[in-house]
C-alpha positions in Angstrom: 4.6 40.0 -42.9 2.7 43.2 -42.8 5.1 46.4 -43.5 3.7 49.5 -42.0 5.5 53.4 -42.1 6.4 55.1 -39.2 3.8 57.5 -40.1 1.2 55.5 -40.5 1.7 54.0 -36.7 1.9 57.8 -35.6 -1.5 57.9 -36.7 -2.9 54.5 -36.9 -1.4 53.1 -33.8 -4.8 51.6 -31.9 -5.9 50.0 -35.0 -2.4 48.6 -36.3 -2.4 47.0 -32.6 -5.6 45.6 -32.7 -4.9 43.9 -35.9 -1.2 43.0 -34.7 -3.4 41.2 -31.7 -6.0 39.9 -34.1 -3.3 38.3 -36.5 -0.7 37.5 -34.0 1.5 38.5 -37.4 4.7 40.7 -36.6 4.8 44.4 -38.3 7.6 45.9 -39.9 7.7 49.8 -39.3 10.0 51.4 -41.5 11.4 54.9 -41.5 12.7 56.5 -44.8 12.3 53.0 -46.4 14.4 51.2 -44.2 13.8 48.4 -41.5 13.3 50.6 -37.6 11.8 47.9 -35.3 9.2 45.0 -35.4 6.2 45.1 -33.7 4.6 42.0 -31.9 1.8 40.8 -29.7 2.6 40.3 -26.1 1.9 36.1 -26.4 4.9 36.1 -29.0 7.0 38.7 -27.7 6.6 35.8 -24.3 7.0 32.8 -25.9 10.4 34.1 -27.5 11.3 35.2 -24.0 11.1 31.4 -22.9 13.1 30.4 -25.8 15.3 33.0 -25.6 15.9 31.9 -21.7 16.3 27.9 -22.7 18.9 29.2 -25.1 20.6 30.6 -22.9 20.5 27.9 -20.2 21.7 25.0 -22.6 24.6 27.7 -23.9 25.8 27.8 -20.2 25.2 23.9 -19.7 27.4 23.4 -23.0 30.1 25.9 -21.7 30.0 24.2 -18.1 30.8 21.0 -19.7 33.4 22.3 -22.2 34.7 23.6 -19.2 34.9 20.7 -17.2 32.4 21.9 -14.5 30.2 18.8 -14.7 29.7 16.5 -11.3 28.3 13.0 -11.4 25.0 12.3 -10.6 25.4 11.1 -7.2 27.5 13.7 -6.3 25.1 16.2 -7.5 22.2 14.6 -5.9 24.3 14.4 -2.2 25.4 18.5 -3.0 21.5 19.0 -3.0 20.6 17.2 -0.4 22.9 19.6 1.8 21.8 22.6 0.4 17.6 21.6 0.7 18.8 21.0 4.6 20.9 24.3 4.9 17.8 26.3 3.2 15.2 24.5 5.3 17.3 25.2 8.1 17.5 28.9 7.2 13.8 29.2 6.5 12.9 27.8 10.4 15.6 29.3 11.9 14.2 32.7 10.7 10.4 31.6 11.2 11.4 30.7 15.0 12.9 34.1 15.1 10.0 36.2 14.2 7.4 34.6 16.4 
């Protein structure tokens, strides 16, 4: 990983992004010798975003069922079936409306 001083981006900025987006390989900026941020190229920066999110969802998904918030299949498929019918509903009902 490339280490870079806080300085040095205050001055080289455009080129240490160009290389950052050449190299897709993080930067360490440091100030007074210690770690201050990391930077990275917007494709990583999105891909750990999507991870992040999945994360997140499975977190919840294990919490729901920890929690005893689960439904059975069938159950869940008839819940959906209602609410696709209730949206659809919605979205004609409020397309009838306008025209």
């Amino acid at each position: 990983m490339k280490v870079e001083l806080v300085t040095s981006l205050k001055r080289r900025a455009t080129e240490i992004i160009r290389e950052l987006n050449e190299e897709s390989e993080p930067v360490l900026i440091t100030e007074h010798g210690k770690p201050a941020a990391y930077l990275i190229d917007v494709e990583s920066f999105q891909e750990l975003t999507k991870r992040n999110e999945l994360l997140e969802g499975l977190a919840r998904g294990e919490s729901a069922i920890k929690q005893g918030r689960v439904v059975l299949q069938k159950e869940a498929k008839e819940r959906m079936k209602k609410w696709l019918r209730l949206s659809l509903g919605e979205i004609l009902v409020t397309h009838s409306a306008g025209t």
